[in-house]
DRENTORKOL-3810 file (N, C-alpha, C; in nm, 4 decimals):
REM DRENTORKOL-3810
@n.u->12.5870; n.v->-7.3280; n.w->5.7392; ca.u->12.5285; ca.v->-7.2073; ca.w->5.7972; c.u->12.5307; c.v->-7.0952; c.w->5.6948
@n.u->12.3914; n.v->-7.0395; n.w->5.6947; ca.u->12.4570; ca.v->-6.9344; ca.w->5.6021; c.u->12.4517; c.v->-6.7543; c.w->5.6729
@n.u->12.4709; n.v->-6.6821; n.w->5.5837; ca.u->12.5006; ca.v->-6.5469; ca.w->5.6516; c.u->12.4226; c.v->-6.4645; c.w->5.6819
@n.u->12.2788; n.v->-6.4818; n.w->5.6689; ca.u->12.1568; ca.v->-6.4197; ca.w->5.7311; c.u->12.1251; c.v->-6.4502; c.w->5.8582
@n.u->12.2108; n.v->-6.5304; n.w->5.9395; ca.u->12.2017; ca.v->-6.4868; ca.w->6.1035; c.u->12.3058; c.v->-6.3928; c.w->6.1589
@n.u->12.3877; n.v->-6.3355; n.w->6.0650; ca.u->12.5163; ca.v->-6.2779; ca.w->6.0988; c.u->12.4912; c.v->-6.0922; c.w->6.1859
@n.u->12.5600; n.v->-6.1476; n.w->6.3131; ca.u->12.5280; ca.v->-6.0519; ca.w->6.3810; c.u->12.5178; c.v->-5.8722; c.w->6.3528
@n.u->12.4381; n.v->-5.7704; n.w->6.3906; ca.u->12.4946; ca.v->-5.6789; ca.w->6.3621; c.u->12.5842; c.v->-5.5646; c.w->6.4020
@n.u->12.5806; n.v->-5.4855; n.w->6.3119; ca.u->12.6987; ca.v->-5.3811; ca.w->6.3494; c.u->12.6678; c.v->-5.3170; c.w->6.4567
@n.u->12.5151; n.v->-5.2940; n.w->6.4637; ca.u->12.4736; ca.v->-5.2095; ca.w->6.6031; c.u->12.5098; c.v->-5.2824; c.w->6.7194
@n.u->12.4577; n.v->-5.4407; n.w->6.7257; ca.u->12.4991; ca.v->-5.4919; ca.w->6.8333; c.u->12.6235; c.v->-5.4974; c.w->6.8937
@n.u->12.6901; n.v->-5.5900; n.w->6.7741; ca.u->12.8368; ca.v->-5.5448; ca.w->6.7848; c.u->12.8925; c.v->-5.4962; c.w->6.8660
@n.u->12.8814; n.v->-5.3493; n.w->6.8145; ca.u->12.9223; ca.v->-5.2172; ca.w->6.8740; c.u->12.8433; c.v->-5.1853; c.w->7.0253
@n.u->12.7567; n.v->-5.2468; n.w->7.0454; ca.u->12.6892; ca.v->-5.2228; ca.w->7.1691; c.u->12.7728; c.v->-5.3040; c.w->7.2909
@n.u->12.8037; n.v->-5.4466; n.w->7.2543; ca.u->12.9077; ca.v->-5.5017; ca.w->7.3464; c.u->13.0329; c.v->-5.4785; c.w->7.3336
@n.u->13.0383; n.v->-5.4176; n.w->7.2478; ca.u->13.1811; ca.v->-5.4013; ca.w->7.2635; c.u->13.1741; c.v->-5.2461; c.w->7.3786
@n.u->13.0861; n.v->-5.1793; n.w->7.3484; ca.u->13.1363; ca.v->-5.0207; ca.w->7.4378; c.u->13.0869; c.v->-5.0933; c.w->7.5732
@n.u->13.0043; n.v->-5.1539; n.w->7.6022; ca.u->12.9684; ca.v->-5.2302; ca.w->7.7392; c.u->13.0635; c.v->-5.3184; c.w->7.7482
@n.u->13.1348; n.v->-5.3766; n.w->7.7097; ca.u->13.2535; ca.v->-5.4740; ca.w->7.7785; c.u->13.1817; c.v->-5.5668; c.w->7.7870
@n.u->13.0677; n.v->-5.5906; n.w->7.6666; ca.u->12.9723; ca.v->-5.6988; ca.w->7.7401; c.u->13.0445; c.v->-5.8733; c.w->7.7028
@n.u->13.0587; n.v->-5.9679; n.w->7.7759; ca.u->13.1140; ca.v->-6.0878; ca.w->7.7399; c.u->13.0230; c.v->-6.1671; c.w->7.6738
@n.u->13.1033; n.v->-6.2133; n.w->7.5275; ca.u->12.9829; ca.v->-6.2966; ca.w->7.4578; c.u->12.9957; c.v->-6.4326; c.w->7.4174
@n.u->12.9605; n.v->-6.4992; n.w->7.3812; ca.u->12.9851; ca.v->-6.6073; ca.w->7.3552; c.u->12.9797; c.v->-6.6611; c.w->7.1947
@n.u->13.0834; n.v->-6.7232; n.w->7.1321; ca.u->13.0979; ca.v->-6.7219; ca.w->6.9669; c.u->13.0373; c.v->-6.8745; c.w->6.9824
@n.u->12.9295; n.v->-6.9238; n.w->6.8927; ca.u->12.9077; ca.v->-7.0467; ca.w->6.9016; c.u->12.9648; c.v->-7.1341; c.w->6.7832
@n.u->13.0821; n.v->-7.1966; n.w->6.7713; ca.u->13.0879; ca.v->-7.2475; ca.w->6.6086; c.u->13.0693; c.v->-7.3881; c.w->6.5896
@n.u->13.0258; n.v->-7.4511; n.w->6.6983; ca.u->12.9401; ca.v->-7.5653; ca.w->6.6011; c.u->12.8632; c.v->-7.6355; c.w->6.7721
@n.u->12.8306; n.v->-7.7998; n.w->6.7451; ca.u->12.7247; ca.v->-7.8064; ca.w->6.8598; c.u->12.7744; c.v->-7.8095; c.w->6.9822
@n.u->12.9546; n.v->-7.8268; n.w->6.9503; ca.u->12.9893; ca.v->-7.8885; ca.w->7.1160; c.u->13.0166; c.v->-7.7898; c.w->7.1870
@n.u->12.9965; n.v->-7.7564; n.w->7.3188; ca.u->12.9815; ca.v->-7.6420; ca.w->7.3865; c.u->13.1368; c.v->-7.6013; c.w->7.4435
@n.u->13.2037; n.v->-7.7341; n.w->7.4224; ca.u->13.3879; ca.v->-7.6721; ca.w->7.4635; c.u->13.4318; c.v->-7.6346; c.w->7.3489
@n.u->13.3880; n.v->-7.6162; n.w->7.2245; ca.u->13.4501; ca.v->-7.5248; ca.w->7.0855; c.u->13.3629; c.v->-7.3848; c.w->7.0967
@n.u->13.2955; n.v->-7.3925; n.w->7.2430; ca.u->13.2705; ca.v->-7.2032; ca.w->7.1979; c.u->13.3818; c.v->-7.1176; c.w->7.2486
@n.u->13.4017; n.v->-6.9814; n.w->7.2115; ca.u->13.4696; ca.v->-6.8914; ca.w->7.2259; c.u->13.3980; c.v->-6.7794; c.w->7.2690
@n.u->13.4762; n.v->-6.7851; n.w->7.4208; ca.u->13.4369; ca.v->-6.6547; ca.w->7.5521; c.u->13.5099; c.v->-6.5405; c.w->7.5242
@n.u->13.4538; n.v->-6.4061; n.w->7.5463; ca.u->13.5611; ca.v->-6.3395; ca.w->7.5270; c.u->13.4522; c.v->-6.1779; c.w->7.5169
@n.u->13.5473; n.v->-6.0884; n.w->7.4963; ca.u->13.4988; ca.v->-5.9503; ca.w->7.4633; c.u->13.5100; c.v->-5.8735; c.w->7.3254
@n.u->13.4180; n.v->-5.8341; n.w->7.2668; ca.u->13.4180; ca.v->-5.7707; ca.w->7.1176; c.u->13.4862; c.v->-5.6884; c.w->7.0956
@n.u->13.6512; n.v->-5.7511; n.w->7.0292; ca.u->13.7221; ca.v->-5.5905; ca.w->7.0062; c.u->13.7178; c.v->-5.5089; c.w->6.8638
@n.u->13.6959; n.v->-5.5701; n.w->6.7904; ca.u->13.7137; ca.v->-5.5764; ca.w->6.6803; c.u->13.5956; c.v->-5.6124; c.w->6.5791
@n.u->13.5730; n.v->-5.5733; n.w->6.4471; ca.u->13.4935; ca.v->-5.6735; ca.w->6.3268; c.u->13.4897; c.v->-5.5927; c.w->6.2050
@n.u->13.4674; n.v->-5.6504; n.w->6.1022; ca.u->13.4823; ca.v->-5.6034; ca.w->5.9791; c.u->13.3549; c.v->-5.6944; c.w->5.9381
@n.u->13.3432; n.v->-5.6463; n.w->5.7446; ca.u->13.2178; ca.v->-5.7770; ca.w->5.7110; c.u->13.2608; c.v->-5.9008; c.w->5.7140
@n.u->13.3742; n.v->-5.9623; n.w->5.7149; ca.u->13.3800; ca.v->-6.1288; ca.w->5.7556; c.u->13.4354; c.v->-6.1469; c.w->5.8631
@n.u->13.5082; n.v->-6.1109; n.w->5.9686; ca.u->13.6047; ca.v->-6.1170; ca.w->6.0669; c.u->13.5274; c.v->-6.0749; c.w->6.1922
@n.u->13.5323; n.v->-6.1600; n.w->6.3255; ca.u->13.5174; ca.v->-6.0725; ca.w->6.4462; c.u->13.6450; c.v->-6.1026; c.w->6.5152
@n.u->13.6962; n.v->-6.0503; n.w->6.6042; ca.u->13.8075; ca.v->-6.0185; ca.w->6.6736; c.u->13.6965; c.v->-6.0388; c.w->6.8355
@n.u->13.7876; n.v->-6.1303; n.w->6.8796; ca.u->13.7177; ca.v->-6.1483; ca.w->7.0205; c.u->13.8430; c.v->-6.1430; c.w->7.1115
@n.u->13.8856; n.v->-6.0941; n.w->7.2062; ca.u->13.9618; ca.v->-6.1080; ca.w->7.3107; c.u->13.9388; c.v->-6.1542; c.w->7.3924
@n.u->13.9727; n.v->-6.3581; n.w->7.4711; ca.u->13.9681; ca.v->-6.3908; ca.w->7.5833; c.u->13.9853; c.v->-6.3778; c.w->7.6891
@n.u->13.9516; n.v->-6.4497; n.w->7.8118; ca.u->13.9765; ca.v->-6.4165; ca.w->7.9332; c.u->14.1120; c.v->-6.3971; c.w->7.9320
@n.u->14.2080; n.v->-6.4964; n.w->7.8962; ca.u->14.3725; ca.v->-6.5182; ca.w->7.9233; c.u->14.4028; c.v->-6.3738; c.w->7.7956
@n.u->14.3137; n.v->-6.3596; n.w->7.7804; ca.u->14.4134; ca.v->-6.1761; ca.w->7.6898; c.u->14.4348; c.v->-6.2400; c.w->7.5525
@n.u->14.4418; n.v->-6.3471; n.w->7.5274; ca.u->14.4908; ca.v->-6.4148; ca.w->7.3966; c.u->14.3944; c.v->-6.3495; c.w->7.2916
@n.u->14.3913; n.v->-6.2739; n.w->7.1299; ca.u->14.3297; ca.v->-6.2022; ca.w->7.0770; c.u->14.2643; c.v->-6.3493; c.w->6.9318
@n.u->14.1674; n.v->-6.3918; n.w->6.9398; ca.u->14.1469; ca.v->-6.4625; ca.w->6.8451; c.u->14.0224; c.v->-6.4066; c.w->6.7456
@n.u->14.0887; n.v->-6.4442; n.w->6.6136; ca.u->14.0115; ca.v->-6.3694; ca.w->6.4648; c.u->13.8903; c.v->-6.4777; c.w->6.4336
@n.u->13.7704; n.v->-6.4682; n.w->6.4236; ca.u->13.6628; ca.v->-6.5938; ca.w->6.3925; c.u->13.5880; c.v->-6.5366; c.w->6.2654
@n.u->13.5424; n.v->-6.6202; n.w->6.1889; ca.u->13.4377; ca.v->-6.5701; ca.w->6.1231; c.u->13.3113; c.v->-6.5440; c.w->6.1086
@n.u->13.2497; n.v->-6.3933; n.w->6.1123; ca.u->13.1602; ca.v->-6.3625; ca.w->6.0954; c.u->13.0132; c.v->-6.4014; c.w->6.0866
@n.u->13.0214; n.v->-6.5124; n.w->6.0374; ca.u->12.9083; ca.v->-6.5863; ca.w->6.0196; c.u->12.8471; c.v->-6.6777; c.w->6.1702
@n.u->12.9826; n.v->-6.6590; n.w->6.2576; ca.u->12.9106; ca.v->-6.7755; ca.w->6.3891; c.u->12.8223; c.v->-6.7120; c.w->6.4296
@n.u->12.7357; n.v->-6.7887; n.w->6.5095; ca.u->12.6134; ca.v->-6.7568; ca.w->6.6220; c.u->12.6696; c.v->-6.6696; c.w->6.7511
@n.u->12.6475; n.v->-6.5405; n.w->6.7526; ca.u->12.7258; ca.v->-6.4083; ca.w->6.8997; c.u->12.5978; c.v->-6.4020; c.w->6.9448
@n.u->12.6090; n.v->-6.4819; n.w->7.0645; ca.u->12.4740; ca.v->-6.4672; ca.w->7.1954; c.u->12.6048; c.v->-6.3757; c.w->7.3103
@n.u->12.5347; n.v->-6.3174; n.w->7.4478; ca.u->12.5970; ca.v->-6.2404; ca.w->7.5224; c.u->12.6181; c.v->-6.3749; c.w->7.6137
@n.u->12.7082; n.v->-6.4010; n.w->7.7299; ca.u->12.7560; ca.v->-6.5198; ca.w->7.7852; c.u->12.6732; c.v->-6.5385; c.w->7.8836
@n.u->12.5909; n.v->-6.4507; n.w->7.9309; ca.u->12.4712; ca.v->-6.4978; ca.w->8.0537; c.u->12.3702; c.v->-6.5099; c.w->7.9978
@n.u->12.3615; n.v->-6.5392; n.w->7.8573; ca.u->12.2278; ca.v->-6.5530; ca.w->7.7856; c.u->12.2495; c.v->-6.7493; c.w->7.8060
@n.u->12.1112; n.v->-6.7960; n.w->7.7508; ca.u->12.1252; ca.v->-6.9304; ca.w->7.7864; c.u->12.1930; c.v->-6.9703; c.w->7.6149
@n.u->12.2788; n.v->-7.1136; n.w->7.6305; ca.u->12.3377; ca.v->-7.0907; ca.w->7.4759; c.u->12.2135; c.v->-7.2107; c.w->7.3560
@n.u->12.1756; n.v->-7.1227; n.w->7.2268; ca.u->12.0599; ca.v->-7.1732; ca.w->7.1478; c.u->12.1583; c.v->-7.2978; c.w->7.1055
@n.u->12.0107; n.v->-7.4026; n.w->7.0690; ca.u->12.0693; ca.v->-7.5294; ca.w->6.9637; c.u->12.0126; c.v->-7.4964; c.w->6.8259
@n.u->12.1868; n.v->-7.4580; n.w->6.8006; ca.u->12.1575; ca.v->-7.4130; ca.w->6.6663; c.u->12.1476; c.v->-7.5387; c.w->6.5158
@n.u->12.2605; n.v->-7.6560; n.w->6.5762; ca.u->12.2406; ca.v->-7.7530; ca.w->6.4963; c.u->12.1214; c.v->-7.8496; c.w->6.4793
END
C-alpha cells in the first residue's frame, strides 16, 4: 500500500470533533479491522480509541472509512 490514500488532516479532525466512529481497514479480513474513535494522529501514527476504552496506535497509511459507511475492497 502506498501513502497517497492516506487520510486527511481535515477529515481527521472532522471525526474526531464529531465523535464520529471509524473504521481502520488493515488488510482484507474484516475481523483485523479496528473500530473505534479518532483521538489522536501525527504524519505516521493514528491513535484510535475502542469501544472497551483500550487506546491503540496504527499506522497512518491504513484505509479510515466512517463505520456506517459500507467497508471498500481494497485488496
Amino acid at each position: 500500500m502506498s501513502g497517497d490514500h492516506m487520510i486527511s488532516d481535515e477529515q481527521l479532525n472532522e471525526y474526531r470533533i464529531n465523535g464520529t466512529k471509524v473504521r481502520v481497514i488493515r488488510d482484507n479480513a474484516v475481523t483485523n479491522d479496528v473500530r473505534g474513535i479518532v483521538v489522536a494522529w501525527n504524519d505516521e501514527q493514528l491513535i484510535i480509541r475502542k469501544q472497551n476504552r483500550n487506546v491503540v496506535r496504527l499506522p497512518r497509511h491504513y484505509t479510515v472509512v466512517r463505520q456506517d459507511e459500507e467497508r471498500p475492497e481494497i485488496f
